[in-house]
N, CA, C and O atoms as a CHARMM CRD file, in Angstrom:
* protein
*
  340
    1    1 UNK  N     -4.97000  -5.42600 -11.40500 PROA 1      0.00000
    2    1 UNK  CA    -3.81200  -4.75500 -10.82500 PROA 1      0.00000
    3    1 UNK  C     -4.03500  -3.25300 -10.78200 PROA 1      0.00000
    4    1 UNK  O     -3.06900  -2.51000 -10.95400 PROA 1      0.00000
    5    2 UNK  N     -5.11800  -2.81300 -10.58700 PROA 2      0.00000
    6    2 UNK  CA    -5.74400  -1.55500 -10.50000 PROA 2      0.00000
    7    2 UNK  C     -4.60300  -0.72500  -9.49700 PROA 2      0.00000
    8    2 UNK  O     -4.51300   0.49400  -9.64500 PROA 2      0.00000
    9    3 UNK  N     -3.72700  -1.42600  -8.46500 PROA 3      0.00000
   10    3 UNK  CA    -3.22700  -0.65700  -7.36700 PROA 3      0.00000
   11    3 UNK  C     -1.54100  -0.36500  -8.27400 PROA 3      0.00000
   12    3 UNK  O     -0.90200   0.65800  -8.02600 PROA 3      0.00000
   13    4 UNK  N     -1.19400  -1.06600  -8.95400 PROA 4      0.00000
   14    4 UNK  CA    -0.11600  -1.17800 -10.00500 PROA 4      0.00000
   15    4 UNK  C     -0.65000  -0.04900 -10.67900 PROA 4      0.00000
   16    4 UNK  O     -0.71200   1.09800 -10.23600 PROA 4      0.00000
   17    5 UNK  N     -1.00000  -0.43000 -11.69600 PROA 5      0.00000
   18    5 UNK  CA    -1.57300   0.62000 -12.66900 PROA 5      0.00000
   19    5 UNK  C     -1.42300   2.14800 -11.99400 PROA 5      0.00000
   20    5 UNK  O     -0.60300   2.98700 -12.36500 PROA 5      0.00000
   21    6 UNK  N     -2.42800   2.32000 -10.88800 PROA 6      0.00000
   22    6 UNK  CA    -2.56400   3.79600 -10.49800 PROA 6      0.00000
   23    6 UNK  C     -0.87700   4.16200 -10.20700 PROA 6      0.00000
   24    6 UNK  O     -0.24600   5.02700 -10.81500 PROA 6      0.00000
   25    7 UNK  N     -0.45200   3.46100  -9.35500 PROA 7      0.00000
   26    7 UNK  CA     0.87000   3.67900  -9.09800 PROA 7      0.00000
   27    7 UNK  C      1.72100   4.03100 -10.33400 PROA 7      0.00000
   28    7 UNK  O      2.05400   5.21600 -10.32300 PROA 7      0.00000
   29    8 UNK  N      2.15200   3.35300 -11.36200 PROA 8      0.00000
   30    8 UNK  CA     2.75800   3.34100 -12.78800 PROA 8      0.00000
   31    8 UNK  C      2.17100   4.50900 -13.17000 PROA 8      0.00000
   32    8 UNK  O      2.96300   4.92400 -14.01600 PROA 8      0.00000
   33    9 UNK  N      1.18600   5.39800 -13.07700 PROA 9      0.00000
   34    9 UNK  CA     0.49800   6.43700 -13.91200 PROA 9      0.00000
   35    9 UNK  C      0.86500   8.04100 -12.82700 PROA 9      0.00000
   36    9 UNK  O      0.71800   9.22400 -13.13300 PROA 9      0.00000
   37   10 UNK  N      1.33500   7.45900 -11.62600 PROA 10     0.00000
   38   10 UNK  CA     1.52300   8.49400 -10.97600 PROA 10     0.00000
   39   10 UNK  C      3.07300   9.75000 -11.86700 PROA 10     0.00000
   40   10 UNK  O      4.25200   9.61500 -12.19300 PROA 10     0.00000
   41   11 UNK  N      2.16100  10.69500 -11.88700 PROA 11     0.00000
   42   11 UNK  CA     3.89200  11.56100 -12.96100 PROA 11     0.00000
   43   11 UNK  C      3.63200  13.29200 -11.97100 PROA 11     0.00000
   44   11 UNK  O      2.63100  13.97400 -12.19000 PROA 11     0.00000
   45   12 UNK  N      4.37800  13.58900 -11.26400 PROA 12     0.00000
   46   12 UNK  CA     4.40000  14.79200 -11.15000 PROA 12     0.00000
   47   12 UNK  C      5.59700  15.96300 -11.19900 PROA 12     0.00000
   48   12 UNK  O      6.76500  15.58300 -11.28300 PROA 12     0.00000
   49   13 UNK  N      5.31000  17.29000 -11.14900 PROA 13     0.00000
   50   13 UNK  CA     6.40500  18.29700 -11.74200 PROA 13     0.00000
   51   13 UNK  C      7.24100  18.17000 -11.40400 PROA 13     0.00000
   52   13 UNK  O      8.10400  18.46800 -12.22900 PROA 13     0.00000
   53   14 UNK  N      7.75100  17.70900 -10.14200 PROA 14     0.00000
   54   14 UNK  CA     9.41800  17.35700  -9.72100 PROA 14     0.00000
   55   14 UNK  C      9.83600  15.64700 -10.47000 PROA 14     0.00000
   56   14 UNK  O     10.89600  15.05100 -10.27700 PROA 14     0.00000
   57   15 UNK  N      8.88900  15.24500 -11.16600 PROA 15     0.00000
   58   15 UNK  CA     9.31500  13.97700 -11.75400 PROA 15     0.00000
   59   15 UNK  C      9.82500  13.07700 -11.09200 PROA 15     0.00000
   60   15 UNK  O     10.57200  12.22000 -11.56300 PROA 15     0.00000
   61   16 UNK  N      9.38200  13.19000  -9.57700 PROA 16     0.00000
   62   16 UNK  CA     9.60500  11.75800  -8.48300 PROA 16     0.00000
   63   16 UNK  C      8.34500  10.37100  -8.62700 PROA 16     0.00000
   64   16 UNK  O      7.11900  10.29900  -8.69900 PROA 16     0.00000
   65   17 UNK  N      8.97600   9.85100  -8.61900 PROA 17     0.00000
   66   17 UNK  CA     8.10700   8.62300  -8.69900 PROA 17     0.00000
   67   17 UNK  C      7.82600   7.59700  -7.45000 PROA 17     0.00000
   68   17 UNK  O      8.08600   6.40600  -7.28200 PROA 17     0.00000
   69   18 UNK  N      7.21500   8.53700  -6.69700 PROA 18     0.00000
   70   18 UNK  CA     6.72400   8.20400  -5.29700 PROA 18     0.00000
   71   18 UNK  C      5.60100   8.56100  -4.99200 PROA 18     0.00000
   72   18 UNK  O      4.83400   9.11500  -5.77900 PROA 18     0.00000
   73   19 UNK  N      5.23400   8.18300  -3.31200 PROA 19     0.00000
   74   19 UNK  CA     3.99900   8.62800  -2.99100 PROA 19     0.00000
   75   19 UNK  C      3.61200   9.00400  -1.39200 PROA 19     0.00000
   76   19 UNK  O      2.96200   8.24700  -0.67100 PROA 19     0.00000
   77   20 UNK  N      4.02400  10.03700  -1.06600 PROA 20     0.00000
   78   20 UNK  CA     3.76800  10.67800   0.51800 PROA 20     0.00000
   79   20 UNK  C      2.39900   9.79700   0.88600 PROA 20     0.00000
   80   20 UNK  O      1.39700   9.25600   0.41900 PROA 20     0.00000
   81   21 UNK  N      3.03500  10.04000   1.90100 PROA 21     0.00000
   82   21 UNK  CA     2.12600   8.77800   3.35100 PROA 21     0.00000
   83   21 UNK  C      0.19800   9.86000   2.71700 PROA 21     0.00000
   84   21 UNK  O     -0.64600   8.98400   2.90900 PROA 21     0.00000
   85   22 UNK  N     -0.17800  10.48300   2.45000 PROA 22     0.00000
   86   22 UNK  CA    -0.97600  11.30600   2.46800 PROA 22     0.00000
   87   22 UNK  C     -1.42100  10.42100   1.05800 PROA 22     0.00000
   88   22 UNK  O     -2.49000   9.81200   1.09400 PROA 22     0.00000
   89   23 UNK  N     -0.72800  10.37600   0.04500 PROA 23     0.00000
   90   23 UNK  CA    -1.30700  10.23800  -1.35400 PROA 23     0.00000
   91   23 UNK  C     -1.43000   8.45300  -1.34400 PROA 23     0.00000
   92   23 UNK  O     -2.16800   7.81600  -2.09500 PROA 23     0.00000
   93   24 UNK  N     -0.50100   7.85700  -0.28800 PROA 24     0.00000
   94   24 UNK  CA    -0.82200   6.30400  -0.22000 PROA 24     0.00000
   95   24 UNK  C     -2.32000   6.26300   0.46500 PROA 24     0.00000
   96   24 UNK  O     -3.22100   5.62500  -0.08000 PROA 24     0.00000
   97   25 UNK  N     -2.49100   6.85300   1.47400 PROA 25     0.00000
   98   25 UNK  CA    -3.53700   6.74300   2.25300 PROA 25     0.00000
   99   25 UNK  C     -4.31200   6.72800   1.06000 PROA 25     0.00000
  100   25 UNK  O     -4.55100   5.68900   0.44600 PROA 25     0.00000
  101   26 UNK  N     -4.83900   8.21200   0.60800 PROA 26     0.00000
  102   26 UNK  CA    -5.87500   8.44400  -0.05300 PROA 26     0.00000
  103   26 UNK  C     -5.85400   7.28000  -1.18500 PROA 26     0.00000
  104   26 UNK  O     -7.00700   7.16500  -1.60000 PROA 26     0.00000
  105   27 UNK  N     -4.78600   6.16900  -1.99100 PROA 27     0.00000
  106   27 UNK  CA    -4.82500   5.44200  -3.12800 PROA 27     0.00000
  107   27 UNK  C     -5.52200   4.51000  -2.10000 PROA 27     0.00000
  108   27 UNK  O     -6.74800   4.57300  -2.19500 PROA 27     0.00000
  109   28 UNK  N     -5.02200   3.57800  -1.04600 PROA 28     0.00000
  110   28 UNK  CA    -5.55900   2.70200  -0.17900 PROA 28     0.00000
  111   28 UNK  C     -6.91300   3.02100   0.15300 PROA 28     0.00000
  112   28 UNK  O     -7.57300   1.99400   0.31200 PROA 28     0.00000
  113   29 UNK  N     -7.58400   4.10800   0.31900 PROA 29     0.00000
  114   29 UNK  CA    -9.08400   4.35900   0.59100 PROA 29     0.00000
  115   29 UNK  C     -9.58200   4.44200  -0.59800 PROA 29     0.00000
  116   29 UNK  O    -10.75000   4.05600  -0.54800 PROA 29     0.00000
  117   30 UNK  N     -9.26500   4.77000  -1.71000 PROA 30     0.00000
  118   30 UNK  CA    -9.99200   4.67600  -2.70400 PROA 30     0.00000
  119   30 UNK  C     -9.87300   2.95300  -3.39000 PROA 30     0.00000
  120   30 UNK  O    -10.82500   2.58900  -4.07900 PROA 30     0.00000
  121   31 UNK  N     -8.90900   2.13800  -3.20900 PROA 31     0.00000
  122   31 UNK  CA    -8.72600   1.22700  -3.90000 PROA 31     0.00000
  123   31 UNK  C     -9.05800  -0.33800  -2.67100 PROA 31     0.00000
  124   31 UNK  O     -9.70400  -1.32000  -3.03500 PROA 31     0.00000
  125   32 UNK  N     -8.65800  -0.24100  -1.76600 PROA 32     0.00000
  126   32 UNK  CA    -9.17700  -0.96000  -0.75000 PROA 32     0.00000
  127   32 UNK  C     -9.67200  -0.43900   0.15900 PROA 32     0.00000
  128   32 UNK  O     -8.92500  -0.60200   1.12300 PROA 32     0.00000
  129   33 UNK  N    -10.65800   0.19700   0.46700 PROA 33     0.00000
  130   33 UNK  CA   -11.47900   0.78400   1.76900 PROA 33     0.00000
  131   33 UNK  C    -11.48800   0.13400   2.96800 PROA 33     0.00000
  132   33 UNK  O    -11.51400   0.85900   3.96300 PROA 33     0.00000
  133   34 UNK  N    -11.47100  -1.32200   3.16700 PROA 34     0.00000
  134   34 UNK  CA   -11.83100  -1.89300   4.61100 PROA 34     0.00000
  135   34 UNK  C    -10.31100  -2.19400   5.25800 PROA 34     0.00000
  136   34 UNK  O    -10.04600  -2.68200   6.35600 PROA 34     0.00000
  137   35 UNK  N     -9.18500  -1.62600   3.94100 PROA 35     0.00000
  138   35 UNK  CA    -7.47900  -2.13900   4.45400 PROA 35     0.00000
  139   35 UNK  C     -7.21200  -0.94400   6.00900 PROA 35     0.00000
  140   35 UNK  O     -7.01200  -1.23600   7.18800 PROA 35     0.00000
  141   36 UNK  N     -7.30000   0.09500   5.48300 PROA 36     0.00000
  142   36 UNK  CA    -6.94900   1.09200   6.86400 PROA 36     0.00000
  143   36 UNK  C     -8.05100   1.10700   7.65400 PROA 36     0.00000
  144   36 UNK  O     -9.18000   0.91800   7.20000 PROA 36     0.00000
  145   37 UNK  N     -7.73000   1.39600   9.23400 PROA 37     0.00000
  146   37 UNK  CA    -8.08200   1.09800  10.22100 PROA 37     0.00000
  147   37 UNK  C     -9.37500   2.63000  10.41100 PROA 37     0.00000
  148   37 UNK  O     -8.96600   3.69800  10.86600 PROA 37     0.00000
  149   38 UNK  N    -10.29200   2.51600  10.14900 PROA 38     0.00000
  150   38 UNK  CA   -10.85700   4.30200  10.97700 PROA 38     0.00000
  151   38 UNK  C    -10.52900   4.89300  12.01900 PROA 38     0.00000
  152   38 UNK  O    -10.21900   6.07900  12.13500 PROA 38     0.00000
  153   39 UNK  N    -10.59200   3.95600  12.95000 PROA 39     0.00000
  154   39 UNK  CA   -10.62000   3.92300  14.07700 PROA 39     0.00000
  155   39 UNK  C     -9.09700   4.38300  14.61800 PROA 39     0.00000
  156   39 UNK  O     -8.76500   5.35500  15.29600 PROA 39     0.00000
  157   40 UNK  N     -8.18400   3.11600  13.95400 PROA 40     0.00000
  158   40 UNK  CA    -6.71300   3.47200  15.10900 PROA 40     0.00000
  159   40 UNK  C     -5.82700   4.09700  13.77900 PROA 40     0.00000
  160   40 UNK  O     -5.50800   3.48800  12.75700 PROA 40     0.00000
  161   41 UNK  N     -5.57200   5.36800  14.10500 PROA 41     0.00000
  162   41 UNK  CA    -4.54900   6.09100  13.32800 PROA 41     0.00000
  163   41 UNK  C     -3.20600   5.53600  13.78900 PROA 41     0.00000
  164   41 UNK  O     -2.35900   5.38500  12.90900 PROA 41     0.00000
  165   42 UNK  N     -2.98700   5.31000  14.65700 PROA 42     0.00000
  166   42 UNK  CA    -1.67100   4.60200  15.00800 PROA 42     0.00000
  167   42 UNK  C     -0.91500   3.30400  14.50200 PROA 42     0.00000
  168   42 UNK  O      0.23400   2.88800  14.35700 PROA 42     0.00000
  169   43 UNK  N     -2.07600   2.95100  14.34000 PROA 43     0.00000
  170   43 UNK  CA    -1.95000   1.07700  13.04700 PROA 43     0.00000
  171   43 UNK  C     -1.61200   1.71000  11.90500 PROA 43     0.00000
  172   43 UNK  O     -0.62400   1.35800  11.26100 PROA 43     0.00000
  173   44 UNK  N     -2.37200   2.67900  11.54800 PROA 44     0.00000
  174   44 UNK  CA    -2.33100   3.71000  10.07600 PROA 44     0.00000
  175   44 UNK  C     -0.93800   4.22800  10.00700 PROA 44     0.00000
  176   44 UNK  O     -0.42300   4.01800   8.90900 PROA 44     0.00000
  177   45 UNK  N     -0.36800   4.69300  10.65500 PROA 45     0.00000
  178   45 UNK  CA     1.16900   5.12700  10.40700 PROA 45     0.00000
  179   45 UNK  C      2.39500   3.91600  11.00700 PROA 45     0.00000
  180   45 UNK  O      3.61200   4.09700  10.95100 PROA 45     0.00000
  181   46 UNK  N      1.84200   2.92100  11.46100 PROA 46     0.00000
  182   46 UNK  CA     2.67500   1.89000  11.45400 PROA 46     0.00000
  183   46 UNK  C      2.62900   1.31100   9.63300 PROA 46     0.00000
  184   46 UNK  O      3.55300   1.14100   8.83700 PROA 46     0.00000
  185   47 UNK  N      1.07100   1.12400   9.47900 PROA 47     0.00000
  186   47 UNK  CA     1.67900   0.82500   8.00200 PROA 47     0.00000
  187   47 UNK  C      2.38300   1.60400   7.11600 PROA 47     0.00000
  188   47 UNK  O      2.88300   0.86300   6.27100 PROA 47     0.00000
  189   48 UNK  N      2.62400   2.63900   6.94000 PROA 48     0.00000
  190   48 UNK  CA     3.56800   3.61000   6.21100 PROA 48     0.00000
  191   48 UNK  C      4.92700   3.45400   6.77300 PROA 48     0.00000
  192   48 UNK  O      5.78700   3.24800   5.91700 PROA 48     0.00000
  193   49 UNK  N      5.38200   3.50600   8.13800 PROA 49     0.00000
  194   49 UNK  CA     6.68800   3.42200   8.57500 PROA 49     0.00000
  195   49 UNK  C      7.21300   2.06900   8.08800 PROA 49     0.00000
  196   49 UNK  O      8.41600   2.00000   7.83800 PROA 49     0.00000
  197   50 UNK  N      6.35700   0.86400   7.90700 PROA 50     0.00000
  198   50 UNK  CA     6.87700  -0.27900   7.70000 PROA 50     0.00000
  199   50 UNK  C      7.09400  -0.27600   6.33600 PROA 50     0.00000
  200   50 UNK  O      8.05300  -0.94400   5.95000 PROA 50     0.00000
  201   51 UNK  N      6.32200   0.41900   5.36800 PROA 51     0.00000
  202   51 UNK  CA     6.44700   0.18200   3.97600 PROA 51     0.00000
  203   51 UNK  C      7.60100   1.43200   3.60500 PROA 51     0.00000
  204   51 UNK  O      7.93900   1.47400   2.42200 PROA 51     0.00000
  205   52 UNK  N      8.17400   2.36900   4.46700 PROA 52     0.00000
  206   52 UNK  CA     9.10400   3.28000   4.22500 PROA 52     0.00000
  207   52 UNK  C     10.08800   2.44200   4.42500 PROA 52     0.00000
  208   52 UNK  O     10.46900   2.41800   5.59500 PROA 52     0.00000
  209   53 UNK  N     10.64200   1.73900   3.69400 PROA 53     0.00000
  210   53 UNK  CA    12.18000   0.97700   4.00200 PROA 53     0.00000
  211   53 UNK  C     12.96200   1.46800   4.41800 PROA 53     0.00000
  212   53 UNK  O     13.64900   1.28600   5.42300 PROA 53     0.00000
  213   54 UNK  N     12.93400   2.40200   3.40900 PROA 54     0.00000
  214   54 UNK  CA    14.58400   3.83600   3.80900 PROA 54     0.00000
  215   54 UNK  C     14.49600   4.88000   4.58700 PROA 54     0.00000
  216   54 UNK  O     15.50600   5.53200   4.85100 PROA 54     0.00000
  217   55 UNK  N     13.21600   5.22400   5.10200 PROA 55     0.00000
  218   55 UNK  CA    13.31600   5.90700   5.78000 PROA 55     0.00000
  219   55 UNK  C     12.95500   8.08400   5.50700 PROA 55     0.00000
  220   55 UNK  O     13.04200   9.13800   6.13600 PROA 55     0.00000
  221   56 UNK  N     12.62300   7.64600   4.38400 PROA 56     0.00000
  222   56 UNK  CA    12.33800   8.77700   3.52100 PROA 56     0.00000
  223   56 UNK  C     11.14900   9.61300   3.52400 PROA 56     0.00000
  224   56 UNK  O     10.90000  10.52800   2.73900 PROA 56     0.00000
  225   57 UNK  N     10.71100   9.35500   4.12800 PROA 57     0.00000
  226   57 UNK  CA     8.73200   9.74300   4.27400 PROA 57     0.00000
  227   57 UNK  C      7.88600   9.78700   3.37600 PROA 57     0.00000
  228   57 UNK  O      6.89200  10.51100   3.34000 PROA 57     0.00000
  229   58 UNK  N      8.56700   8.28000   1.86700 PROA 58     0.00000
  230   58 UNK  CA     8.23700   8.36200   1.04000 PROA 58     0.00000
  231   58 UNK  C      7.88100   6.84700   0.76600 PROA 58     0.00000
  232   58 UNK  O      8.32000   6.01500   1.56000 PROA 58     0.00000
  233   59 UNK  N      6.89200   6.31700  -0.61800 PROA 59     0.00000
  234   59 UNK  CA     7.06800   5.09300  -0.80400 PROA 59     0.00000
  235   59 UNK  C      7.49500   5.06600  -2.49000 PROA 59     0.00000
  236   59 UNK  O      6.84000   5.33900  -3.49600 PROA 59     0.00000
  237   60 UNK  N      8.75600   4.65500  -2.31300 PROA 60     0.00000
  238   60 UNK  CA     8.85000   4.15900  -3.42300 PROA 60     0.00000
  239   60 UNK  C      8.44000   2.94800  -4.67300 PROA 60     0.00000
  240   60 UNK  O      7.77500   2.01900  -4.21500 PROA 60     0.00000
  241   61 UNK  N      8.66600   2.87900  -5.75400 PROA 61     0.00000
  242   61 UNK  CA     7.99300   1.35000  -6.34400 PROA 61     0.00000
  243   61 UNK  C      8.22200   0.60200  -5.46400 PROA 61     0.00000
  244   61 UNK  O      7.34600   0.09500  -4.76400 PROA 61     0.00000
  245   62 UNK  N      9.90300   0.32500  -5.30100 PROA 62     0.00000
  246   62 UNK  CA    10.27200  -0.68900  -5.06800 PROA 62     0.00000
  247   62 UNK  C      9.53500  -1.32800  -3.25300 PROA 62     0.00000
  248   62 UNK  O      9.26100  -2.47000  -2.88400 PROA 62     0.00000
  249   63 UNK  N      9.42200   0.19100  -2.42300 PROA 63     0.00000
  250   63 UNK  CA     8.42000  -0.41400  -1.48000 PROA 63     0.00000
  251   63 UNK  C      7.01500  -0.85700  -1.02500 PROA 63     0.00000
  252   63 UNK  O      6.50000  -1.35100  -0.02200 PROA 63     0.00000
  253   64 UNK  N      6.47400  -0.24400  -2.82100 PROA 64     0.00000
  254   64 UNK  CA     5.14100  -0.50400  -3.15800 PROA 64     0.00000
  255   64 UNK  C      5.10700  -1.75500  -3.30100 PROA 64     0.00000
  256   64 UNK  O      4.39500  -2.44500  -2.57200 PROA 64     0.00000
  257   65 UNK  N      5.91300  -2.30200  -4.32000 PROA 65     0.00000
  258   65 UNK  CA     5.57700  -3.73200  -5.24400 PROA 65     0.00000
  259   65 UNK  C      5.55700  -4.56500  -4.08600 PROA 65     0.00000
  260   65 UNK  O      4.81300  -5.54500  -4.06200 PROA 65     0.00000
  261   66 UNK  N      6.65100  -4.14200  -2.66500 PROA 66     0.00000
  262   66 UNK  CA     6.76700  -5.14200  -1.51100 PROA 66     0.00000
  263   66 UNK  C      5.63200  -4.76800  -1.01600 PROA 66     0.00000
  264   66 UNK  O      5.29600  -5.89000  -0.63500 PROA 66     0.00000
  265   67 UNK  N      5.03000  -4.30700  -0.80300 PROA 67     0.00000
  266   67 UNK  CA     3.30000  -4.26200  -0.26000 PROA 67     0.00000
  267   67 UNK  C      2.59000  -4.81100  -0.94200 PROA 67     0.00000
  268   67 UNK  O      2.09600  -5.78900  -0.38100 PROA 67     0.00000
  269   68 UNK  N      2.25800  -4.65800  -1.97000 PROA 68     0.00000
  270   68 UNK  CA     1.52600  -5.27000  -2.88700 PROA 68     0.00000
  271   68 UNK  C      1.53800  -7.01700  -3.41100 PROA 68     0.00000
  272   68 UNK  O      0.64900  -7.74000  -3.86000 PROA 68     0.00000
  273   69 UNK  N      3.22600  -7.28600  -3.05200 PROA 69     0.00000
  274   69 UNK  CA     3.16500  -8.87100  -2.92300 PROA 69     0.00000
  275   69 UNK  C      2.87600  -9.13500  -1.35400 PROA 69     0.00000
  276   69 UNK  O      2.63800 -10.31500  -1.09800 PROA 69     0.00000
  277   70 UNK  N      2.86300  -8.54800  -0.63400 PROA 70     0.00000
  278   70 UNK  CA     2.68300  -9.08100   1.01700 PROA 70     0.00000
  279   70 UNK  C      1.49000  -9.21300   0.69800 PROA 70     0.00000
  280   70 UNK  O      0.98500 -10.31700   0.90300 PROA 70     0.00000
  281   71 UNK  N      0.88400  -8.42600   0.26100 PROA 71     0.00000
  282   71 UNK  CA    -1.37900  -8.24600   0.45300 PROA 71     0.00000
  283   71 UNK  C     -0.94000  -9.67000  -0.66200 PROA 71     0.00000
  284   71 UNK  O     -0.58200 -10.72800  -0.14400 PROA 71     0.00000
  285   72 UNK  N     -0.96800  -9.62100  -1.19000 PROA 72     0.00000
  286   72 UNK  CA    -1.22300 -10.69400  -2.23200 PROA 72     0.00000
  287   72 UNK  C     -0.71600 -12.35600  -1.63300 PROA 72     0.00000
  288   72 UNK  O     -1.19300 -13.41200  -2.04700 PROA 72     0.00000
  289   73 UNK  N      0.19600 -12.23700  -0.73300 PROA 73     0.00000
  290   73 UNK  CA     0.80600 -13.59400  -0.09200 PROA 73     0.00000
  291   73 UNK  C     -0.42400 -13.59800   1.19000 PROA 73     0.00000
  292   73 UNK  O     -1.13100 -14.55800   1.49600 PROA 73     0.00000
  293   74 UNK  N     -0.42600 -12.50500   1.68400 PROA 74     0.00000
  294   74 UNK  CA    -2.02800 -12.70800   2.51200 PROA 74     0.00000
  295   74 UNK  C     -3.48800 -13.08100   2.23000 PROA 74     0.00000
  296   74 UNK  O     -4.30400 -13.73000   2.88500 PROA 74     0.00000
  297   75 UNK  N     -3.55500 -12.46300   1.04400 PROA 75     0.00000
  298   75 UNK  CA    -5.15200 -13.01700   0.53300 PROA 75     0.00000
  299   75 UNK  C     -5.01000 -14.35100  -0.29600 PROA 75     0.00000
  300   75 UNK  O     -6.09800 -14.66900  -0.77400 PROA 75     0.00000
  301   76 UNK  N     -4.03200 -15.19000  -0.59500 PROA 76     0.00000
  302   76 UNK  CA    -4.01500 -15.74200  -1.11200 PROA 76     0.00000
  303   76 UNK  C     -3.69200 -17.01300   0.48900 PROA 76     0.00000
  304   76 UNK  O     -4.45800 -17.97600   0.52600 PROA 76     0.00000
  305   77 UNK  N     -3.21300 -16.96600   1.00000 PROA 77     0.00000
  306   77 UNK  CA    -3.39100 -17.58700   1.99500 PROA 77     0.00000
  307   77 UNK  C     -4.87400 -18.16500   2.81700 PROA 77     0.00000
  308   77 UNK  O     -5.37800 -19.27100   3.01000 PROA 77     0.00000
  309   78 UNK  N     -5.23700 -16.69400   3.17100 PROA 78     0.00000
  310   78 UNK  CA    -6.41000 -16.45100   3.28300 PROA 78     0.00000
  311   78 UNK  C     -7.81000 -17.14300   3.08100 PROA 78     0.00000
  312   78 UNK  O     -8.68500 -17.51500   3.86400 PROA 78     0.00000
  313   79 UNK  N     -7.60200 -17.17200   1.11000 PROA 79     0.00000
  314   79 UNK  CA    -8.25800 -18.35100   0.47500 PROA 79     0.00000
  315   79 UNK  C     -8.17200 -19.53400   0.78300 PROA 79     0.00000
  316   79 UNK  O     -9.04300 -20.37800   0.99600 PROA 79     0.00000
  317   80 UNK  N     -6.83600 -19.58400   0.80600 PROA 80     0.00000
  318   80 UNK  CA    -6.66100 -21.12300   0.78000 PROA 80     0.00000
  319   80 UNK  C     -6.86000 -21.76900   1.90800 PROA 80     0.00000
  320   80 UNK  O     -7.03800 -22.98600   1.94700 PROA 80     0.00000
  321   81 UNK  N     -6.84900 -21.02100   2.91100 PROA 81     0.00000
  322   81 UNK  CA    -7.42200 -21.79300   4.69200 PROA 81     0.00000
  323   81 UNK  C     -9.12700 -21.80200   4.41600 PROA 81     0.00000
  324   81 UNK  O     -9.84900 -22.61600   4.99200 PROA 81     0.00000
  325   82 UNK  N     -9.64600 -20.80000   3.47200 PROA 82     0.00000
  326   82 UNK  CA   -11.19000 -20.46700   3.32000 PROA 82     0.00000
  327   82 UNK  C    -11.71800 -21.99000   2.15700 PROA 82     0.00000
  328   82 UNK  O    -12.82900 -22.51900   2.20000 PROA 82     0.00000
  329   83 UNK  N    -10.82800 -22.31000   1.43100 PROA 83     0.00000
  330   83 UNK  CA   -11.24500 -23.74300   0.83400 PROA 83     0.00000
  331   83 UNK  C    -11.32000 -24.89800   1.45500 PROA 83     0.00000
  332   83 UNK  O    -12.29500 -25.64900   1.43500 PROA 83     0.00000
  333   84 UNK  N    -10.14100 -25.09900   2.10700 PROA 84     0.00000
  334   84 UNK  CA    -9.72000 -26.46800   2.91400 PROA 84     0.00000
  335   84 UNK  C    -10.72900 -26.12000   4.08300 PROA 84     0.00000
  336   84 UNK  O    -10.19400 -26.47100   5.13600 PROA 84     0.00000
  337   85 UNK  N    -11.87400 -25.61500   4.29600 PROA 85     0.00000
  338   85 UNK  CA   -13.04900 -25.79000   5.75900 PROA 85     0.00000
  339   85 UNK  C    -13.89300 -26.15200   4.51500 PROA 85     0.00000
  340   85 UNK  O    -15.07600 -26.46700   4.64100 PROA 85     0.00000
């Protein structure tokens, strides 16, 4: 749960517990590299607008943990079409 963890450890001077589209990117390239697109920046800020629930230009836990179970309901899917061949 390396993407948990970093998240939970995030603490800065205004004591918000979030993460600008800038500091998700950079956690997503360091923690999954092949997830964002190089190529289409436009896919790239669709995923941030979708994981901004509220609208804030921010991600909160609560819209993290919902990313983090979507990837997880996807790769686990994933597998399981990759066993049954």
């Amino acid at each position: 749960m390396t993407q948990l963890e970093t998240y939970l450890h995030i603490v800065r001077a205004d004591n918000t517990q979030t993460l600008t589209k800038g500091e998700l990117k950079t956690l997503l390239e360091k923690e999954l590299p092949n997830f964002l697109s190089k190529r289409n920046k436009d896919a790239n800020d669709e995923v941030f607008r979708n994981l901004d629930e509220n609208g804030d230009s921010q991600v909160d836990f609560k819209e993290f943990v919902i990313f983090v179970a979507a990837l997880t309901c996807c790769c686990h899917k994933y597998f399981e079409q990759k066993a049954a061949k």
